[in-house]
C-alpha positions as CSV (number, residue, x, y, z in Angstrom):
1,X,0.0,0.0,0.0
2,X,2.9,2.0,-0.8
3,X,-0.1,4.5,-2.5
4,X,-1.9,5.0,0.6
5,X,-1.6,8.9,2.0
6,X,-3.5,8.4,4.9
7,X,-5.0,5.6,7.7
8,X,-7.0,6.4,10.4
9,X,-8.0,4.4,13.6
10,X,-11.1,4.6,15.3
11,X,-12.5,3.2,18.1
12,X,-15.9,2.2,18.6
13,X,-17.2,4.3,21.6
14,X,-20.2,2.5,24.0
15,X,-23.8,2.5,22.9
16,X,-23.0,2.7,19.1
17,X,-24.5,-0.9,17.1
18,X,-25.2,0.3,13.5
19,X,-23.6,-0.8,9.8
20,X,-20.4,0.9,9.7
21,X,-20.9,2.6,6.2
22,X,-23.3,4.9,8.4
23,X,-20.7,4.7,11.7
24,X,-17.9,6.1,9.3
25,X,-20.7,8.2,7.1
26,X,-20.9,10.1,11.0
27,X,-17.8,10.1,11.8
28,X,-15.8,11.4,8.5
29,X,-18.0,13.8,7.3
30,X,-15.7,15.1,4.5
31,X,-16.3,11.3,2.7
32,X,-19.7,10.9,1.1
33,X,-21.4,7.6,2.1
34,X,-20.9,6.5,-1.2
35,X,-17.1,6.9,-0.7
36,X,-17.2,5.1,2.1
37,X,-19.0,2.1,0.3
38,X,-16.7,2.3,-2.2
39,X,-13.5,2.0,0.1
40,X,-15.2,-0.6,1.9
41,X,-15.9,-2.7,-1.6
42,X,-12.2,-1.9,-2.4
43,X,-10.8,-3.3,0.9
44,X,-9.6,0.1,2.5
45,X,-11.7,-0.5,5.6
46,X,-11.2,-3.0,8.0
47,X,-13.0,-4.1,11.5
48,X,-10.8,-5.8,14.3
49,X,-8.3,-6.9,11.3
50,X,-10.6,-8.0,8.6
51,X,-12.1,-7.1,5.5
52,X,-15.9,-6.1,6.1
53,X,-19.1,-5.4,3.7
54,X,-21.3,-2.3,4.1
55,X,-23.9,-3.5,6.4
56,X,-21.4,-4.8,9.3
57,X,-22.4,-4.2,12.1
58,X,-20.2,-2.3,14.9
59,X,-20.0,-2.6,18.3
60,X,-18.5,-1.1,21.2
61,X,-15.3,-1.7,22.1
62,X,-14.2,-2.9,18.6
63,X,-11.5,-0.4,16.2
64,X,-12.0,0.2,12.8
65,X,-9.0,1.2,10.4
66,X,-9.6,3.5,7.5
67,X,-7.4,3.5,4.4
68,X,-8.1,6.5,2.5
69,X,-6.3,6.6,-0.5
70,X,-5.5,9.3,-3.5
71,X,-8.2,10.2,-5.5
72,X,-7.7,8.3,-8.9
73,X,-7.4,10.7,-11.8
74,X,-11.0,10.6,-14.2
75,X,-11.1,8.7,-17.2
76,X,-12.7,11.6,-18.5
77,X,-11.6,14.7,-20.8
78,X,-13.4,17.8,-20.4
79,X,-15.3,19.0,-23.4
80,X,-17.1,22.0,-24.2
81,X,-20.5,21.8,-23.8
82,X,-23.6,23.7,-23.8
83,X,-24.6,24.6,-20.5
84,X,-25.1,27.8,-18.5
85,X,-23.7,28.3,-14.8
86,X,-26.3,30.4,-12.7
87,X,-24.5,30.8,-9.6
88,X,-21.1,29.4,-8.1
89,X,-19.0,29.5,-4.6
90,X,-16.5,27.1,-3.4
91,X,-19.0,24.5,-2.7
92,X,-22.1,24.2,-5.3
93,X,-23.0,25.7,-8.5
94,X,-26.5,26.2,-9.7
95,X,-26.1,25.0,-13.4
96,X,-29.0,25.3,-16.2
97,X,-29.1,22.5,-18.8
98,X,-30.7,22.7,-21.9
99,X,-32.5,19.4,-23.1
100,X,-30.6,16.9,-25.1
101,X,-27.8,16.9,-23.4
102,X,-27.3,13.5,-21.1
103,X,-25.6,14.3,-17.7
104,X,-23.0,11.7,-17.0
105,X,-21.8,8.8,-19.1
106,X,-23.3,5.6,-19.8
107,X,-23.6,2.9,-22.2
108,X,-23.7,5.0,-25.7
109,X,-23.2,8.3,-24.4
110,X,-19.5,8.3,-23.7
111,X,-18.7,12.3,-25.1
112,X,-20.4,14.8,-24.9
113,X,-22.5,14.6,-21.5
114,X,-23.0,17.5,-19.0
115,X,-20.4,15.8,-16.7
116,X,-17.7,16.6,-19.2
117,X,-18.8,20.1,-19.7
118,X,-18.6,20.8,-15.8
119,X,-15.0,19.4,-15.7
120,X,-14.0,21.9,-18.7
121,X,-16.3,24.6,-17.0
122,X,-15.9,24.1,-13.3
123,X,-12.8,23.8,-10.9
124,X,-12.3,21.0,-8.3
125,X,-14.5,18.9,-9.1
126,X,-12.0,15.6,-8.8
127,X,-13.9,12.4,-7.5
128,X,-16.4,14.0,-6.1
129,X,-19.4,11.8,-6.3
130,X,-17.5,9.2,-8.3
131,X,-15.2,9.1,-10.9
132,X,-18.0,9.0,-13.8
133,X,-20.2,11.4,-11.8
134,X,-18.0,13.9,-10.6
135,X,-20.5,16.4,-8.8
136,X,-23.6,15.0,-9.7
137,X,-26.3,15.2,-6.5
138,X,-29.2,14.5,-9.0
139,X,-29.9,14.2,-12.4
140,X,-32.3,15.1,-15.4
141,X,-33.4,13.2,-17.8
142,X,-31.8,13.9,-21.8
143,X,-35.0,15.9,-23.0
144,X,-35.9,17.3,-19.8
145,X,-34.3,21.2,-19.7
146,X,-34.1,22.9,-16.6
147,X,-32.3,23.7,-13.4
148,X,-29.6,21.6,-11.5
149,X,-27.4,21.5,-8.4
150,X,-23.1,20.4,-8.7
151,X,-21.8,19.6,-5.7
152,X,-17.9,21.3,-5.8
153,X,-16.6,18.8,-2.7
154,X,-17.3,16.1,-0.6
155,X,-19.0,18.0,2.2
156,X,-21.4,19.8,0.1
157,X,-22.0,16.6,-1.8
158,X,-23.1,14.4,1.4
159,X,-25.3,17.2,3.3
160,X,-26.9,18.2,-0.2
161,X,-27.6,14.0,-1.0
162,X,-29.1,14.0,2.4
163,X,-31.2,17.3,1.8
164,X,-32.7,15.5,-0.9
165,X,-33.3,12.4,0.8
166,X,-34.8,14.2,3.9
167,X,-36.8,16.3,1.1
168,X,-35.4,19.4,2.3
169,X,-34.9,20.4,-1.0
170,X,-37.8,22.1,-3.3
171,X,-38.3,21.3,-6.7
172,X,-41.0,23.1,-9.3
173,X,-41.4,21.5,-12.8
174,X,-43.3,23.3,-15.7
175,X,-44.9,20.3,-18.0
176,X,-47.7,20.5,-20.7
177,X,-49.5,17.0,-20.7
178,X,-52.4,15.3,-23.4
179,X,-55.9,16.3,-22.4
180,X,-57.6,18.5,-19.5
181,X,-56.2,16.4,-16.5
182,X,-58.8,16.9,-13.5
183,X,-59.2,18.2,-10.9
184,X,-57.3,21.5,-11.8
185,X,-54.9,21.0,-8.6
186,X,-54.2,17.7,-7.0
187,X,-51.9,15.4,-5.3
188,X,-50.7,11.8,-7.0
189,X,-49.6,9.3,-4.7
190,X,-48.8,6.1,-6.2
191,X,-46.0,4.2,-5.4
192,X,-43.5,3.6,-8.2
193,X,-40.7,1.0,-9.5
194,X,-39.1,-0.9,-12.1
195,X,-41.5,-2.2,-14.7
196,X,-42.0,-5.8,-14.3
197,X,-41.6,-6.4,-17.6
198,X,-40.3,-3.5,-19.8
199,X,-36.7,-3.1,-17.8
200,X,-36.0,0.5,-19.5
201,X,-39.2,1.8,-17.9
202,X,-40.4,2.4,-14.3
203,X,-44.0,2.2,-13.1
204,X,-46.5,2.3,-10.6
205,X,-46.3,-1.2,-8.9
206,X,-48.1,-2.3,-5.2
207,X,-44.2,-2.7,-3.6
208,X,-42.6,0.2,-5.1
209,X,-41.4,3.0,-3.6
210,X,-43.7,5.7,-2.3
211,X,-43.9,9.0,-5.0
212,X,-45.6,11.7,-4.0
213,X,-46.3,14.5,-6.9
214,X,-48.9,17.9,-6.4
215,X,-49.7,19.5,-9.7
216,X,-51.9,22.7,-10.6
217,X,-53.0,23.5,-14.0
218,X,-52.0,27.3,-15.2
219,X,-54.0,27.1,-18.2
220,X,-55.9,24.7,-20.2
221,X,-55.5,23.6,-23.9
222,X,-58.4,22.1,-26.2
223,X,-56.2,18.8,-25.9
224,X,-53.6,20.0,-23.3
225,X,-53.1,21.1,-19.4
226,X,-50.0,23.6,-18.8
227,X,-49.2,22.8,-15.2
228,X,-46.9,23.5,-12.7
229,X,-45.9,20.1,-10.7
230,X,-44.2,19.8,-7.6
231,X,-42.6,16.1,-6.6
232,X,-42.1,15.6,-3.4
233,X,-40.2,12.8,-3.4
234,X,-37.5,12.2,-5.9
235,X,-38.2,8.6,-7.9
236,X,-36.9,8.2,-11.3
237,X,-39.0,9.0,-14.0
238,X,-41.8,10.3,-11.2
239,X,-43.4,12.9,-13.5
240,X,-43.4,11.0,-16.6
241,X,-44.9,7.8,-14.5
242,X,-47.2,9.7,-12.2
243,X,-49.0,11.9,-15.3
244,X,-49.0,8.7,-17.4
245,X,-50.6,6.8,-15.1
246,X,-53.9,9.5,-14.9
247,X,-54.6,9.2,-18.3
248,X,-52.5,12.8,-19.4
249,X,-48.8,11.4,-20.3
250,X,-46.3,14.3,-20.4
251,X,-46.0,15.5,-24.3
252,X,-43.2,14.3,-26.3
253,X,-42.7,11.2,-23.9
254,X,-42.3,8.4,-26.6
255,X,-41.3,6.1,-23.3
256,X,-45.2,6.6,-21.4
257,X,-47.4,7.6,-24.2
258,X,-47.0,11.2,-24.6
259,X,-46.9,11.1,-28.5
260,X,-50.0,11.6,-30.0
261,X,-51.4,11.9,-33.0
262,X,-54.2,14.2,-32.8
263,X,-51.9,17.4,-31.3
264,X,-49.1,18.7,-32.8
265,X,-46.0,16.9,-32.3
266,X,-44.0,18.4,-29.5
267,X,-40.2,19.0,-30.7
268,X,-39.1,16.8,-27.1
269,X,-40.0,15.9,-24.0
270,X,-42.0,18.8,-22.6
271,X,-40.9,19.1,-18.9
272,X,-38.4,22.0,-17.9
273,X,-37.1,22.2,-14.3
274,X,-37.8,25.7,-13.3
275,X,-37.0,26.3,-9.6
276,X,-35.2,25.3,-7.0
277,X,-35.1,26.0,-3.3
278,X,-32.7,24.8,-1.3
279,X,-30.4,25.7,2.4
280,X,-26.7,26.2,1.5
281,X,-24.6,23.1,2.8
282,X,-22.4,25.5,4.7
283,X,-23.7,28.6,5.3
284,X,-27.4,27.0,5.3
285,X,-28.4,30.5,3.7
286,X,-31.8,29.6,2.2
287,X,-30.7,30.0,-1.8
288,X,-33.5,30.0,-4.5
289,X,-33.3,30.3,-8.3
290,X,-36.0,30.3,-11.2
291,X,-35.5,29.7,-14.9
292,X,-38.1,30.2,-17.5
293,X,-38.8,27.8,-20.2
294,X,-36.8,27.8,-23.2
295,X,-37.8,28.7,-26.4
296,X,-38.7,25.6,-28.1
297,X,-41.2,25.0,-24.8
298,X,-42.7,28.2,-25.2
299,X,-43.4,27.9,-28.7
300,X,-44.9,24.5,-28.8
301,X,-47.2,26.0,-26.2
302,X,-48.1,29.2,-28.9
303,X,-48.5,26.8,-31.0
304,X,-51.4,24.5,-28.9
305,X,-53.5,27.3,-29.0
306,X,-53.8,27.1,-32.5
C-alpha cells in the first residue's frame, strides 16, 4: 500500500451498534457515504483486522481502520459543452441544462455529457461523487431542460444527497400534458418502480417505492393542461410515470405515451425544471433560483392554441 496517503484508527465508543458505512458516514463527514461504500468494496476498511461489507455491524469496544487513499485521476476529458452556470461558490454551483444533453456517461453516451462540460467549466470537481459522476447530486433526464445543483466537494455533496433524501430540497417543474387532467390542482400518490416487464421503464407497482407529486393546471389547452408540478419525493422517471398513469402522459414522452397523433408533435419531451429552493450546505443561507422555459417550450405551447 505503498499509495496510501492516509490511515485512520477509530474506536468504537459504548452505545453505538449500526452498519459501519453509516458509523464512518458520521464520523468522516468530508467522505460521502458513497465513498465510504466504495473504500469498503475496495478493501480500504477493515473491523478488528478484517475485511468487512457495508452492512457490518459495529459494536463497542471494537477499532476500525480506514485506508483513504488518492483520488484516482477521471477517465474523462473535459469537453465543451452547452450549458449555463447560474450561480457558483466554493461549494455548489446552480447550473442550467438545456435538453438533449445526457448528464454523466453511460452505455452510448460516452462524449459529450454534461459531466464533461462541468470538468472543462468548473474547478475542483476531482472524485467527487465518483469518478463517472463527478459532482452530480441528481440528475435530469436527456429531454428534460431545466435547473440543477453540482456539488464542488465532498462536504457539500453528502449534506446536499441528504437534503434530498430528507426532502429538504424544493423542486418546481413546468410540464404540458395530453388532455384537460382533473381536478385543476391535486396530489398523485402512487408508489413507483421498475417495470416488471419492460426493464428501461419504471411504473406504478403495489411494492414500489412511495412517489408523491402535487400539480396545478396554469391554463388549459383544447387537448392539453400547462401545469406546474411539484414532486415531493425524488423517484426516477416520477413525473413521466405519475401523469402517465392519470390518463394525461407528459408530451413528447415516446417512453409513457405522450406522442400523440391528434396534437401537434411536441419537438421533445415537454418538462423543464424551473425552480429550486434549497439551504446552502455551509452557510445553510436559504438560496433560491428560477429559470423560464426555453424557447422551443414556449413555442410549442403558442402553437397548442392554435
Amino acid at each position: 500500500m505503498s499509495d496510501i496517503v492516509r490511515s485512520l484508527l477509530i474506536k468504537v465508543e459504548e452505545g453505538s451498534s449500526q452498519r459501519i458505512d453509516k458509523f464512518l458516514n458520521d464520523k468522516l463527514p468530508e467522505l460521502s457515504r458513497s465513498r465510504i461504500q466504495q473504500l469498503i468494496a475496495e478493501g480500504f476498511v477493515k473491523l478488528e483486522g478484517k475485511m468487512v461489507k457495508p452492512s457490518t455491524k459495529v459494536k463497542a469496544g471494537m477499532t476500525i481502520e480506514v485506508f483513504i487513499p488518492p483520488d484516482e485521476p477521471l477517465e474523462l476529458t473535459p469537453e465543451e459543452v452547452p450549458f449555463e452556470v447560474l450561480y457558483e461558490d466554493d461549494d455548489l454551483a446552480i447550473i442550467y441544462k438545456p435538453a438533449g444533453i445526457v448528464v454523466h456517461p453511460a452505455p452510448g453516451h460516452q462524449r459529450g455529457t454534461l459531466v464533461h462540460g462541468l470538468l472543462k467549466k468548473l474547478k475542483n470537481l476531482s472524485g467527487v461523487g465518483g469518478k463517472l459522476r463527478p459532482g452530480i447530486v441528481h440528475r435530469l433526464d436527456k429531454d428534460t431542460s431545466g435547473l440543477m445543483i453540482v456539488a464542488k466537494n465532498d462536504f457539500a455533496h453528502q449534506v446536499l444527497v441528504s437534503a434530498f433524501q430528507k426532502r429538504e430540497i424544493k423542486k418546481e417543474y413546468y410540464a404540458i400534458l395530453y388532455g384537460q387532467i382533473s381536478p385543476k390542482t391535486g396530489t398523485i400518490e402512487k408508489p413507483i418502480g421498475r417495470h416488471p416487464v419492460q426493464r428501461k421503464k419504471m411504473a406504478i407497482v403495489p411494492d414500489g417505492k412511495p412517489a408523491v407529486t402535487e400539480y396545478e393546471v396554469l391554463e388549459y389547452y383544447k387537448k392539453a393542461s400547462f401545469v406546474l408540478a411539484r414532486p415531493l419525493t425524488g423517484r426516477t422517471h416520477q413525473l413521466r410515470v405519475h401523469f402517465s398513469s392519470k390518463g394525461h402522459p407528459i408530451l413528447g414522452d415516446p417512453l409513457y405515451g405522450g406522442l400523440k397523433p391528434d396534437i401537434p408533435r411536441a419537438p421533445r419531451l415537454m418538462l423543464h425544471a424551473s425552480k429550486l429552493t434549497l439551504l446552502h450546505p455551509r452557510s445553510h443561507e436559504l438560496l433560491e433560483f428560477k429559470k423560464d422555459p426555453p424557447k422551443d417550450f414556449l413555442e410549442y405551447l403558442k402553437a397548442l392554441e392554435t
